[in-house]
Every structure is written in C-alpha cells, then in structure tokens.
BASEKOL-162461 format. One line per 5 residues: number of its first residue (from 1); their letters; for each residue x, y, z of C-alpha. Coordinates in steps of 0.001 Angstrom, whole numbers, plus 500000, padded with zeros to 6 digits. Example, Ala and Ser with C-alpha at 12.3 -4.5 7.8 and 13.67 -1.06 7.14 Angstrom:
residues 2
1 = as = 512300,495500,507800  513670,498940,507140 $
end
This chain:
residues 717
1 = xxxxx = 899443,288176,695825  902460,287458,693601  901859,289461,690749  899445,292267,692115  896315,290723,689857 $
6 = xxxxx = 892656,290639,690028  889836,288250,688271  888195,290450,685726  885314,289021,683997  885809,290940,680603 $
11 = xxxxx = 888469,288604,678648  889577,291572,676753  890606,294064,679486  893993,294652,680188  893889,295234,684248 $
16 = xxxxx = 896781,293567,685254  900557,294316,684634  901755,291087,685431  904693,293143,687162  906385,290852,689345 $
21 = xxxxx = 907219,291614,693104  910494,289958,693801  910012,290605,697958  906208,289092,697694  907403,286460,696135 $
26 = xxxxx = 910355,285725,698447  908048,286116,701730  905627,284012,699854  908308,281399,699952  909294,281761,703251 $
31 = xxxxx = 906090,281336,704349  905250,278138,702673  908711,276414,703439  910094,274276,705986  912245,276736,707720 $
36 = xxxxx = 915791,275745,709286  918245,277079,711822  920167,277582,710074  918630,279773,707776  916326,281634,710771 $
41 = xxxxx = 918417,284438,711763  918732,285786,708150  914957,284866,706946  913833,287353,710274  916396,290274,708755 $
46 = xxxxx = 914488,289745,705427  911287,290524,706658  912823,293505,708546  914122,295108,705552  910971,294541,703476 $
51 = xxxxx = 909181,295996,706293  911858,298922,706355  910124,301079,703565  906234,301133,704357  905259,302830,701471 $
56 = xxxxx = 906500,299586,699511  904988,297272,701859  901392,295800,700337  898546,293458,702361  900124,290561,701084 $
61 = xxxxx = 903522,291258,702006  902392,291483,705906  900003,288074,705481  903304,286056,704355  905325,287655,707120 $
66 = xxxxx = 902769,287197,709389  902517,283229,708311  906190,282872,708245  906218,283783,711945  903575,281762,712339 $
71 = xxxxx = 905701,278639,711584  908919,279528,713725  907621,278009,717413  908279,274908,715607  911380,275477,715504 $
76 = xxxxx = 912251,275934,718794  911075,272837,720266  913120,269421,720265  911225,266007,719556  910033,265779,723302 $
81 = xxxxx = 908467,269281,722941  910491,271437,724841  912289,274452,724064  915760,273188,722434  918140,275660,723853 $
86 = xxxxx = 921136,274803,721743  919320,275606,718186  919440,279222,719051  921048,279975,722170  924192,281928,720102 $
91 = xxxxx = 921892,283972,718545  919273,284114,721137  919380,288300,721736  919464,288445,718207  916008,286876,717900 $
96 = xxxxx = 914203,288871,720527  915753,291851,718360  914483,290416,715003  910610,289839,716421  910900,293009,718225 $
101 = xxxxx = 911879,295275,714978  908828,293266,713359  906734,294373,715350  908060,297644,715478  907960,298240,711598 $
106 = xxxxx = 904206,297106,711335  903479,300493,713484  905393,302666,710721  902959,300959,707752  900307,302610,706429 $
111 = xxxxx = 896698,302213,708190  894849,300844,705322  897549,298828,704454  897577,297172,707558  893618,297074,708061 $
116 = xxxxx = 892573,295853,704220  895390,293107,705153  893601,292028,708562  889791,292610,706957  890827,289817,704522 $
121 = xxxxx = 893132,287345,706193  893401,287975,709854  897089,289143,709203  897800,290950,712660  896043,288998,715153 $
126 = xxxxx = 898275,285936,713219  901103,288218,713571  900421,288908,717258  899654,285216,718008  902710,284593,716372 $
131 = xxxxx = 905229,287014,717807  903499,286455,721445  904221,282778,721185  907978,282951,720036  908564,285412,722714 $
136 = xxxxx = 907023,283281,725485  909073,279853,724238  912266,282285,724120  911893,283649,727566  911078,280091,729239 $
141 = xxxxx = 914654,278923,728287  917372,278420,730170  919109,280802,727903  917111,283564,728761  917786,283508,732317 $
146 = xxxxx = 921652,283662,731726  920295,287139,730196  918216,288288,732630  921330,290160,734345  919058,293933,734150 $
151 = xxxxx = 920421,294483,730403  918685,297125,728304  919402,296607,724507  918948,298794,721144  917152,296251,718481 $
156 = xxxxx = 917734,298984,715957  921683,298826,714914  922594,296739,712147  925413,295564,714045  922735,293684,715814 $
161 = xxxxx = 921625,294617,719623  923837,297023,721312  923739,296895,725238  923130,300175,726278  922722,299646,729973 $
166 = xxxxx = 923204,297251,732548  921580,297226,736152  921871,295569,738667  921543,291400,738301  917616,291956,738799 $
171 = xxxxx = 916542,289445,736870  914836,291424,733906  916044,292225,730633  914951,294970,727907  914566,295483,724337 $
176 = xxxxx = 914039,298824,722602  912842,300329,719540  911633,302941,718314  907713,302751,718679  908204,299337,720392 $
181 = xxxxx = 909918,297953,724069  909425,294707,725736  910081,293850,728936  910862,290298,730084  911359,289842,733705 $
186 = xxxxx = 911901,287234,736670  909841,288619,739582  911729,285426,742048  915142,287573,741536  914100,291050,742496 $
191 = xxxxx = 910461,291501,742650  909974,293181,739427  906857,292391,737778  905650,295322,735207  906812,298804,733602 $
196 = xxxxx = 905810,302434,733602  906529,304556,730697  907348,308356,731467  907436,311516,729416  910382,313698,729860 $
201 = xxxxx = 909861,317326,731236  912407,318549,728796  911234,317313,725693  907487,318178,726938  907620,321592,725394 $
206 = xxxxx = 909711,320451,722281  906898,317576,721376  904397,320493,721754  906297,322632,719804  906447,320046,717088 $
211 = xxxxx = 902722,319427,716861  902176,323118,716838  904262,322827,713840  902397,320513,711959  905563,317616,711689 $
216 = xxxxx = 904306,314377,710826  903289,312315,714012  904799,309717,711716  908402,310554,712661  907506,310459,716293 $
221 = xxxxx = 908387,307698,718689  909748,306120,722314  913000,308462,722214  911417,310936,724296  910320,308731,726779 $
226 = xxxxx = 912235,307308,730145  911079,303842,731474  910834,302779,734912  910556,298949,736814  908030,298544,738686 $
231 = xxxxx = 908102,296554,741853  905206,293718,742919  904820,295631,746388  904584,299097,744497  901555,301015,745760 $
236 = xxxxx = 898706,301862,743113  897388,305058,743935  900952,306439,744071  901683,305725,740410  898535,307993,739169 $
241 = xxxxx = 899790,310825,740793  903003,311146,738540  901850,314000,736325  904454,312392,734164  903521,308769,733646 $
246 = xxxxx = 902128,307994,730074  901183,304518,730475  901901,301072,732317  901586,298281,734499  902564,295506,736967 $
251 = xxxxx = 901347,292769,738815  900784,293426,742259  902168,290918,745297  898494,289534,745845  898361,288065,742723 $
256 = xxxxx = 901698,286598,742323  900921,285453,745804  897829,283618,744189  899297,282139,741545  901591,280258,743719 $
261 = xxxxx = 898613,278855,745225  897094,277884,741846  900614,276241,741107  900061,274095,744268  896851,273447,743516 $
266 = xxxxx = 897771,272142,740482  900833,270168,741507  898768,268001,744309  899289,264302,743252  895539,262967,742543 $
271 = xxxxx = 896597,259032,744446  893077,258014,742675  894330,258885,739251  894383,256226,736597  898426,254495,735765 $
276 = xxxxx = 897364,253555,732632  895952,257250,731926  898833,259017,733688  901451,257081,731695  899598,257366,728278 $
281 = xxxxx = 899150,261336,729313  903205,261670,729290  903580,259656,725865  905099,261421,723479  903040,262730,720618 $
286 = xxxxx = 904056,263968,717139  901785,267198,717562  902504,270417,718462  902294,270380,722172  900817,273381,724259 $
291 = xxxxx = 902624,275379,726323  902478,273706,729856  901695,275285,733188  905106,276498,734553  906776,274810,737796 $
296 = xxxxx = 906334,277079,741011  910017,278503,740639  909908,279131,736927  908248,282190,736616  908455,284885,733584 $
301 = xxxxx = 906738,288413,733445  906921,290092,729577  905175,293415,729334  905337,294920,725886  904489,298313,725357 $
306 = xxxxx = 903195,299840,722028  903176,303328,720417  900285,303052,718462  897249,301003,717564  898214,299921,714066 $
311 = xxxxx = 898121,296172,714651  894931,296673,717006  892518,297560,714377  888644,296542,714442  887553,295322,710967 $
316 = xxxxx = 884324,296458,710770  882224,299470,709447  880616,301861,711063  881407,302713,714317  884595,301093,715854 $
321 = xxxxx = 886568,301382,719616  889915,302900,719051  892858,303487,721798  892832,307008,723041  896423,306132,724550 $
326 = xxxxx = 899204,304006,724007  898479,299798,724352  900261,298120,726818  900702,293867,727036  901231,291846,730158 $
331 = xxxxx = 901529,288208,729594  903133,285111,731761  903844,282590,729611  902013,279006,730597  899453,280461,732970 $
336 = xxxxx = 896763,281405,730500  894665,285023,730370  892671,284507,733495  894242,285911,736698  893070,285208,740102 $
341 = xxxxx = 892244,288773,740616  892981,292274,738848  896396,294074,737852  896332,298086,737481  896400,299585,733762 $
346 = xxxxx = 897694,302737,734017  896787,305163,730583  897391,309006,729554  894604,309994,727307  895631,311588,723664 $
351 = xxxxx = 892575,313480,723261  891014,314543,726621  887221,315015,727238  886380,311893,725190  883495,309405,726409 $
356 = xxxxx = 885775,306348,726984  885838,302616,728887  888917,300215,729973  888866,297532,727678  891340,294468,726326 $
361 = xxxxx = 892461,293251,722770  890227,290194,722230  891486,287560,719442  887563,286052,718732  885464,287337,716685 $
366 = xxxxx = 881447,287485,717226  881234,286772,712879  883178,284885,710361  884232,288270,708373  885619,290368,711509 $
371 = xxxxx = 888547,289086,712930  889159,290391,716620  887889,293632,718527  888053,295205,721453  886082,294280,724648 $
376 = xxxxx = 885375,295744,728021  883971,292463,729902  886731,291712,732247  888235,295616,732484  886902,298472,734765 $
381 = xxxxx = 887662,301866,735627  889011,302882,738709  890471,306184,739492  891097,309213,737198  893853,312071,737975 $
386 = xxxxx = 893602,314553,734861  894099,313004,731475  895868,310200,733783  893062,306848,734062  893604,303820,735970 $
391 = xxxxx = 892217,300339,735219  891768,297234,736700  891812,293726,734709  891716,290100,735096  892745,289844,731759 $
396 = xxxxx = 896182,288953,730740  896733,290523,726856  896660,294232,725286  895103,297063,726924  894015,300302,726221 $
401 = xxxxx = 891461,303075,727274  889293,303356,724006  887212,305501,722601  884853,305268,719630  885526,306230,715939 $
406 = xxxxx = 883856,306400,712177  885520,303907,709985  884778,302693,706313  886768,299696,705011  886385,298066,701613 $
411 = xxxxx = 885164,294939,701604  888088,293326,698726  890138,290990,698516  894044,292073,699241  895268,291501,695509 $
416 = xxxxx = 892693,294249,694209  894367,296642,695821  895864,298183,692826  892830,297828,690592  889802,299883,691545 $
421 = xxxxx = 886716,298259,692687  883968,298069,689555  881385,299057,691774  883322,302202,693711  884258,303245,690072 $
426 = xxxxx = 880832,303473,688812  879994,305886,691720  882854,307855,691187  881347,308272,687098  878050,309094,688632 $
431 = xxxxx = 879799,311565,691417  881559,312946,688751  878787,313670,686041  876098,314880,688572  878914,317319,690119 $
436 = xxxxx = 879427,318936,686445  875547,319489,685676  875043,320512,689212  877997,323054,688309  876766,323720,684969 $
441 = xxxxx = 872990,324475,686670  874950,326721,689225  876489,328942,685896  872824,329168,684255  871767,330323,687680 $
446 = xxxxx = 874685,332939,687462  874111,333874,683698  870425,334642,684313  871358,336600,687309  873872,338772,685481 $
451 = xxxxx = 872084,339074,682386  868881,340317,683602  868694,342775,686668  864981,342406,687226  865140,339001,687979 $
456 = xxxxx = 868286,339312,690209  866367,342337,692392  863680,339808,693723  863792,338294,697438  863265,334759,696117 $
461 = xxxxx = 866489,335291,693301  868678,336738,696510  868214,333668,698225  868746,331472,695451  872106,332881,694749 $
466 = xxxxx = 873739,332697,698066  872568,328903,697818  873749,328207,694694  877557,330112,695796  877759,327751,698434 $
471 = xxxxx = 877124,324158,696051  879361,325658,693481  882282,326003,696313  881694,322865,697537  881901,321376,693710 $
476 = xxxxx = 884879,323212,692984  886600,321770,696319  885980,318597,694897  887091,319164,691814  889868,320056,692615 $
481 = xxxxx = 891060,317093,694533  890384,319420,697656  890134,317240,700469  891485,313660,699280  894728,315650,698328 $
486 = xxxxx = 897874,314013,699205  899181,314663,702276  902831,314453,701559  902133,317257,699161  901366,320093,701877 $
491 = xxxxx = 901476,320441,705757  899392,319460,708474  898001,322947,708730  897225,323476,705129  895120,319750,705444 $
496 = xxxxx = 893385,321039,708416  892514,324475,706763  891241,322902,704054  889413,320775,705838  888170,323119,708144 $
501 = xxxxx = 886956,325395,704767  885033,321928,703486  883452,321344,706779  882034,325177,706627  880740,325196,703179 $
506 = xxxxx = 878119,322077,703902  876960,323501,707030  876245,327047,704784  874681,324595,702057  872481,323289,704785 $
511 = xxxxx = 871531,326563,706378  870130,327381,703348  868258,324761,702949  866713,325275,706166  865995,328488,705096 $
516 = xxxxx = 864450,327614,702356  862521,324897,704027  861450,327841,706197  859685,329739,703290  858359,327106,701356 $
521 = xxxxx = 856350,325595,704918  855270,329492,705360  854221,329906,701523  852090,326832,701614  850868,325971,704559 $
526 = xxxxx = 850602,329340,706909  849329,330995,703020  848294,334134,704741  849301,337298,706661  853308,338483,707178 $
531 = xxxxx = 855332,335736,705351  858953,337266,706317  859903,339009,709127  861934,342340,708340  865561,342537,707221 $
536 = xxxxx = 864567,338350,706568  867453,338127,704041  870148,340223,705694  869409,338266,709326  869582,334971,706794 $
541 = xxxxx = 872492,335678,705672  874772,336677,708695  873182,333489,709766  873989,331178,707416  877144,332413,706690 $
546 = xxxxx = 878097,333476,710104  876760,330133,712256  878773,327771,710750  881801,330130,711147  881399,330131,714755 $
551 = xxxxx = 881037,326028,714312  884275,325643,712611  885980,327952,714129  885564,326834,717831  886997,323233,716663 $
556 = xxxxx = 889765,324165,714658  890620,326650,717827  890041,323506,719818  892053,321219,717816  892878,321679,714509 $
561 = xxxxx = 894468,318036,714247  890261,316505,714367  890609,317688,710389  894251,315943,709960  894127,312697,708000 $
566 = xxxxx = 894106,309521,709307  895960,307917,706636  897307,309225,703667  895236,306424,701077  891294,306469,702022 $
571 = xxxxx = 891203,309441,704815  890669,312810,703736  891005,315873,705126  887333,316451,707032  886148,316007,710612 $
576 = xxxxx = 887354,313376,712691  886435,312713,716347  884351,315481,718191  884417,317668,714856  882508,315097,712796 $
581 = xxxxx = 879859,314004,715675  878977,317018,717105  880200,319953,714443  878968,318085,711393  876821,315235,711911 $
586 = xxxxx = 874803,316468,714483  873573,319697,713025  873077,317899,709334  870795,315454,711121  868602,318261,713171 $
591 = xxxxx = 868560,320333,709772  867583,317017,707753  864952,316168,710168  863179,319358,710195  863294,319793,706256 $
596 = xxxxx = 861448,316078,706196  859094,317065,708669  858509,320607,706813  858151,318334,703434  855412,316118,704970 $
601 = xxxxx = 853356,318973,706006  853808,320940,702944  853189,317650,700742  849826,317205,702260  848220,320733,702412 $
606 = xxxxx = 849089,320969,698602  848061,317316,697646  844444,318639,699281  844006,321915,697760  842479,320429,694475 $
611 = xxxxx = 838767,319182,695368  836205,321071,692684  838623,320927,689995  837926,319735,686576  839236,316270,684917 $
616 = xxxxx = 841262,318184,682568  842768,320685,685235  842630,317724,688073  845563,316079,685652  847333,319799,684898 $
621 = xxxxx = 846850,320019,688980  848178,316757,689829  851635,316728,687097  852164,320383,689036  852274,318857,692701 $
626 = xxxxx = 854611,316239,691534  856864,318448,689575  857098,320425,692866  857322,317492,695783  860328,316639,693203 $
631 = xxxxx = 861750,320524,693616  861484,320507,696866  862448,316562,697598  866135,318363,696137  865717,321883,697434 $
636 = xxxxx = 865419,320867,701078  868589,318408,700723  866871,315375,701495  868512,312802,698923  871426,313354,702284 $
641 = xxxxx = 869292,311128,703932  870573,307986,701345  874194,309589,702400  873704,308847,706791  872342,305586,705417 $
646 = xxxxx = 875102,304365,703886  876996,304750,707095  877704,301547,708463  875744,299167,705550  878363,297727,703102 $
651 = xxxxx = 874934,297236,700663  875848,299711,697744  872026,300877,697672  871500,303864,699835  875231,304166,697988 $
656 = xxxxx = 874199,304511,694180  870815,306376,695163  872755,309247,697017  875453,309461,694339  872460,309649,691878 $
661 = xxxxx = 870751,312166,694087  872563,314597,695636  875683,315925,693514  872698,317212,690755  870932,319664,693347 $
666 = xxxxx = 872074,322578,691649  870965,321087,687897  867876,320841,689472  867560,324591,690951  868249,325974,687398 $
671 = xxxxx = 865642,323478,685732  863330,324601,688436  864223,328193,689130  864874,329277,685419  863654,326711,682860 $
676 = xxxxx = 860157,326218,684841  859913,330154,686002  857771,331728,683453  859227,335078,684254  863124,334046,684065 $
681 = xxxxx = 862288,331899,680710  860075,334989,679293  864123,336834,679653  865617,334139,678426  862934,333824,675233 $
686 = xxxxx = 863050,337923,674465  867109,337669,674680  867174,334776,672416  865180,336360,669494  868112,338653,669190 $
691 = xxxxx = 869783,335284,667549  868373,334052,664241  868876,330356,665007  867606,331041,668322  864526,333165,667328 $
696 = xxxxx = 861795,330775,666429  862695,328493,668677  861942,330870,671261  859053,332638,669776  857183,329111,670246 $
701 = xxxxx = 858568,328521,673900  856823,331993,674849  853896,331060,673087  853160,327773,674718  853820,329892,677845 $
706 = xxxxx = 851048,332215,677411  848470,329396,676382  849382,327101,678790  847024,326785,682038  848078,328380,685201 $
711 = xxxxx = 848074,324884,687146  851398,324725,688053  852819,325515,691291  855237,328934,690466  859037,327799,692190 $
716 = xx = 859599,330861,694685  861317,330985,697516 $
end
C-alpha cells in the first residue's frame, strides 16, 4: 500500500518501482495513530484534499481514509461515554462540513477504484459505518441543537461553511455539496421529519441539452436541483404527483407517533429487576459503549441524499443490482433500523422501462469475500406515476429502486493495481497471437481470392469472403485499441459510435455463421434435392448485413449512452443495459444454440455414413470426419460457448479455452478453405512453379494430391 508493490515469485524481475507515495503514506499514518483534538480538524482537510484529485486517488488511499474515520467516534466521547461537547463544539459546523466533503469526493473517484478497494477490504461500507456514526454522535449534542435554527450551509468554500440561508428557527439544519446534502432535523420543533429533492424546470432543457452533447456526466451534480422539507403530516400520494420530484423521503406522523410508544415502553421501571444487576448495568466500563436508546424528548431525524451509487457497489461477478435513481438515507440515531411500520421512498428512474424492485443498502454479507449488497426483504413497491416510483420500508438505511447489471471485478489484492495480473497477461499473449493468425488466415483468404478468379466465382468462395470481411473488422477494431480506448481522448458520441460499429460487426460475424450452419446441416444431412433457394446469397447478404443494422440502430436511436463507458479503467465502449441483454446477448445465444444443435445432427449422420468400408479407408474415413467436426466445431462459432461461460465464474478455465479458441477462427478458415481444398491448393501449386525455390516443393504437394484417396470430406459451404 505504501510503495505501490506486489509479491513476485521470480527473484530477478524488476516489477516494482519502489516509488514512494507521500499522501499513502501520510493517511497510512493517520490511520494507525491515536488521533487528538487537537489535530482533528486539520487531519479531516487532509483527507479532503487527497480526495480532491480522483485520478490520483488509489484503493489504498480510500482504505486508510476510510480507517481513519473509523477511529474518530472515539473521540467524541468523554470517560463516562457520552458525547463531550466541549472537544469540538468551536469547530462543530466545521466537522459536519469535513465528513460531508468526504463523502462527497468518494462519488467523484473512479468506479474501479472505488470497487477493487471495497472487493478487497470492505473500504466503503467502513467508510459509511464510519461517517454514519460520527454524524449521529454530532447531531445528539447539545451543540447541535444550538444549530438547528433552519441554517443551510455550503461545505465546499475553503473559508470553511458559508451560511447561505436561514429559515425560520425550525429546528433543522443543512449541509450541501456538490453530489452530496444531509439533512439533520428536530421533528419536536416544527414537525419536519424528511426531504424531497426537485429538478428545476429551467435547467430541465439545459441538462438535456448537455447530454445531447455528450459532456461528461462527471461534471454534473446537486446545483440544478431545489430541496424541499417535508412535514410528518405531509400526505403521500400528493408527493408522487410532482412531475418534478427526483427523489426523497420522510417519516410520516404514525410512526413518530409509535416510536413514542416504544420509548415508553422502554422507559417502564421493571420493580422486579435485580439492584445488584441494575447498579452493575450503569458501571462504568472502559469499552466503547453503544449508542443508547434516546430519551422521549431527544429526538434527531438525518436524511442524506446521494448523487450516485459509487460507495453502494456489490462486489461480486456476474450479475449485480444497481440504483436506477439517486440513493437516499434516513436514519435516527439510537433507535436502530427497525421501524414500527413503513416510511415512503420516493425515486425518479434514470433509465425508464427497466425491470426493477425497492430495495435497501444491506452492510452483511451472505460470504466471507463479498462485503454488502443490496436487498429487497423489508422494501415494497407501492404506486408508480411515470418514471416517478414510490416505496414503502421498515428499514432505516440507504435506498434505492435497482435494477440489474453485468459486472466483472478482478479478484487482486489492492497493491497490484499497478502491476498486471500474471494470469490476465497470459490471455492477453494468447488474445493477441490468435488475433494475428486469425488476421493473417483472413489475408490468405483475400490473396487466393484476388489471385485466382475461378475460385472467387463459386457460391461457397462468395460466402466465405463476406465472413472472413466481417472477422478481419472485428480484429482490426481490436487492434486498434477500438473499444478500450480512452475516454478522455474523444467524446461521448465518438465512444458510443464506436461502440455501436463493434456491437454490429459480431452480430454480422454470427449471421454468417448461421448461415453457414444453414448449408453445412442441408449438405449433409437433407444430401438431396434443391440445396439453396434462389438469389440464396444476395437474400444472405442483405440479411446479414442488413439485420444487425436494424439491431444497432434501434438502440443507439433509443439511447446511445447504453454504449458509453462505465468507467474509464476496465469498461469499454460496448453494450450496457438493454443493448447488451437483449441486442447482443440474446441473439448470440439463439444463434449459438442452433449452430450446436445443427453440429449434433450433422456430427452423427456423417459419423454413420462409413459401414462397408475397408480397414485401410475406415482409418482415411475416420481422420476425414474429425478433420471436419474440427472445421465446423470453428466455422459455426462454437468455441463462444467457453466465452458466456466465463460470465460470472472467476475460474480462468472456460477463460484460457475461449482465448485459445476463438480469436484463430479465421486461421482456421484458410487452413480449411485453401490449404485442405484440393482445387484452391491445385492454384496455389501451378502459381508457385512459376518460382524456382517454390517449384518442387509444389510439384510434390500436387502430386500427393492426385494419389491421395478421396476420403476426405471436401470443405464447401
């Protein structure tokens, strides 16, 4: 973590730098240190500033942060446990700023940064813990109420907070940032217990205009957005129909009403109780001590509202829920996260149409390597109005309406972030050699075609060259850095044409291979009468080339940002959402099935053709079927099959056999097509006579061609 190293096994290689990272190693102190006072305020602007400049900020750097926080409740609390007002009541707006501007700088990081960080060492639901607890022993203070005076304050000056608005003495007060506001309210004083978020009609058209644009979402935040209180008596259905309101919350009357109850309940002398146990109950004990349940007229409501999900993330591969809206948190310090009954979540959808559920940010974690995920168990759905949903929850924590998502995450440590994996290095090599023969199998395809008219006139040549065009695209896009480019080098609609064009070239390379499946199941199994229908390769080709077209085209008319990245280190730009289940997935998997189940059939009718056959020819026979269930194991495009099973498996397996697989398809059409072809090697043999170092080696080729037995199965499409 201090030095950005990794264990290597090989003494003699030189991975590391041993470049030193003065803020790591600062944070690293902080977070290991016993922390004063007097010292607080400026250790909090530290992490701020390190925070400041995301594309800086590594997996470690958040962990230490996150620890430090971690470490600050302690702080706060005198020897009897209680919140000791005069260690930071001076600066006690200050701190609410500092945790606040945290918070809000984690949401400006970089996605993997933030995820490899949490996959590793729990980092954000420590940093959430953290911050949540700080808050809650902040607002319980007797300082806090003297603030609570309806103040709204700017965390982002470096002057500190500026007060920006006062209302009424209502018993709230507000911090704001840019992708981050909190909330902390006295419902006793005025009756406000939540907060509604609301776009402004103005800046409506200008956000549109700016996504239209292609500006990074990155530089978008809360300054376009009004906020309104929200009353315990305020009605429910009311609030959905504000064609405005993006997201929010409160707690209705009924349940404040109950927790009073509970608070009775719970302050009921027991006469039967033990002495000795009460008195040795109220002892004073040199551990931390929890935060106890709240007298009846000490009551605090903080709802926290944030822009994005970036400290929400699910761990795991495969498929993951994601917020399809902004999160929102309602907590009451000392009361726990069950309520009596349910408080209304009120969302605006980001992407409408999506299958989605209610659901909560959950801290526990169902294995020892995923920390936290979202669940739906105490959250349902009940009303919609347009992209507006409404929830109900008995849950007191982080909401969201959530929708699923694709994810891959790497499964090392944090300090090998700057060294690449051994393993994910040895499939780029293999990626990267089967791409150039499958390129340099694509050219002999070309040169044959070019060099010998005869051979490029025939149906089964046609087809093999509109194939081959469309693996040779798809290797020069990758090649060429095509979709993994960076995306600070060109615009959100160049990333989204370009991965709109990647998108359409495998669906062509798989429309031909369902062609192709086509012919070979007709050649040998059907074997007799019309093979091809008429005009078969002109309606092929203004279907394969003109299907997908229609595909792409209808999502990128949709929504071109589905083929944005999500993050600018392991994202590329390719189908997200919709565009990768439905446009890309789904018809790979239909095509992939039916080229298995034409494989099968084809595989058996020629494995029991040979039956009066001699020994001799049995074994010619035999070496022929399995040259060809090879051909046609690569022709159809099965090895894709290892590819949709790597997909949610973090087993390298299904990994190394696709990389070995499928980047050599078009190595293998030219070995097939023109080595194997006895008419395109018979051109190839008469052309190379013409060169005296060529001549004799072709004159034999063309003679074991002509004494050779006809036992092998001729590659036509």
């Amino acid at each position: 973590y201090l030095y950005g190293c990794s264990w290597d096994w090989d003494p003699g290689s030189e991975l590391c730098s041993n470049q030193k990272r003065p803020t790591t190693n600062l944070l690293y102190r902080y977070s290991v240190s016993q922390l004063n006072q007097s010292v607080l305020g400026h250790v909090l602007n530290n992490a701020v500033d390190v925070l400041a400049i995301p594309e800086n900020v590594i997996p470690a750097d958040l962990f230490y942060i996150s620890k430090m926080l971690e470490n600050i409740p302690t702080l706060l609390l005198d020897t009897n446990g209680s919140v000791d007002e005069a260690r930071y009541e001076p600066p006690g707006r200050q701190y609410f700023c500092n945790i606040s501007n945290i918070l809000n700088r984690v949401m400006y990081l970089n996605e993997t940064t933030v995820v490899l960080s949490q996959r590793a060492l729990n980092t954000t639901n420590i940093l959430l813990d953290a911050t949540e607890t700080i808050v809650n022993r902040l607002a319980m203070a007797n300082d806090t109420l003297e603030m609570l005076q309806g103040g709204q304050y700017d965390c982002q000056h470096d002057r500190g907070p500026v007060q920006h608005q006062v209302r009424p003495s209502d018993g709230t007060v507000l911090f704001r940032t840019a992708r981050l506001i909190v909330l902390i309210a006295d419902p006793t004083v005025a009756n406000v217990t939540g907060l509604a978020l609301f776009r402004n009609r103005t800046s409506r058209s200008e956000s549109d205009d700016r996504s239209d644009n292609g500006e990074d979402p990155e530089h978008e935040d809360f300054s376009d957005y009004s906020l309104r209180y929200l009353y315990m008596n305020q009605s429910i259905e009311s609030l959905l129909a504000e064609a405005d309101l993006e997201i929010g919350s409160f707690i209705p009357q009924h349940v404040i009403e109950g927790l009073d109850e509970l608070n009775k309940a719970f302050a009921t002398p027991d006469e039967e109780e033990d002495l000795d146990t009460a008195a040795a109950s109220t002892a004073p004990t040199s551990e931390a001590v929890e935060d106890p349940l709240p007298p009846a007229n000490l009551l605090r409501i903080i709802v926290t509202i944030y822009y994005n999900d970036h400290a929400f993330r699910e761990t795991k591969n495969g498929t993951i829920a994601r917020p399809n809206s902004k999160i929102i948190s309602v907590n009451m310090p000392g009361y726990g996260s069950r309520l009596p009954d349910e408080i209304p979540i009120y969302t605006r959808e980001r992407t409408r149409d999506l299958p989605g559920r209610c659901g909560y940010w959950s801290f526990d974690s169902d294995n020892s390597t995923e920390f936290g995920h979202w669940s739906y168990d105490e959250c349902r759905l009940l009303n919609v109005s347009g992209p507006l949903s409404l929830c109900g929850c008995f849950h007191l924590t982080s909401f969201s309406r959530l929708t699923t998502d694709i994810q891959m995450v790497e499964t090392v440590g944090v300090s090998q972030k700057f060294i690449a994996d051994k393993g994910t290095l040895a499939l780029d090599i293999i990626t990267a050699i089967g791409c150039s023969m499958s390129l340099l199998g694509v050219v002999g395809i070309f040169a044959t075609a070019i060099l010998f008219p005869s051979w490029r006139a025939k149906a089964s040549s046609k087809i093999l060259l509109q194939l081959s065009c469309a693996i040779a695209v798809e290797m020069i896009i990758i090649f060429l850095e095509g979709p993994d480019i960076d995306q600070n080098r060109i615009s959100q609609i160049e990333c989204a044409l370009l991965g709109a064009i990647f998108h359409y070239i495998i669906l062509v390379t798989f429309m031909w291979m369902l062609i192709t499946a086509y012919l070979q199941f007709m050649r040998y199994v059907k074997v007799l009468g019309r093979l091809r229908p008429a005009h078969f390769i002109l309606k092929a080709t203004v279907c394969c080339w003109g299907g997908p077209l229609l595909v792409v085209s209808l999502f990128l008319s949709l929504d071109y940002t589905l083929y944005l990245k999500r993050d600018n280190l392991s994202d590329i730009c390719y189908p997200h959402g919709s565009a990768l289940w439905y446009g890309l997935l789904l018809p790979i998997g239909l095509i992939i099935f039916v080229n298995l189940v034409s494989f099968v059939i084809v595989m058996y009718h020629i494995f029991t053709i040979p039956s009066n056959l001699t020994k001799t020819a049995d074994h010619a026979m035999t070496l022929a079927q399995l040259r060809l269930s090879v051909f046609l194991f690569f022709l159809l495009g099965l090895p894709w099959i290892f590819g949709m099973l790597t997909t949610g498996t973090e087993d390298k397996l299904f990994a190394y056999l696709f990389c070995l697989t499928a980047p050599v398809q078009g190595f293998v059409l030219f070995v097939y097509f023109v080595l194997m072809d006895p008419t395109a090697r018979r051109f190839w043999c008469r052309k190379l006579e013409r060169f005296p170092c060529f001549a004799r080696a072709a004159k034999q080729m063309e003679g074991e061609q002509t004494t050779s037995p006809n036992t092998s199965f001729n590659t036509y499409l």
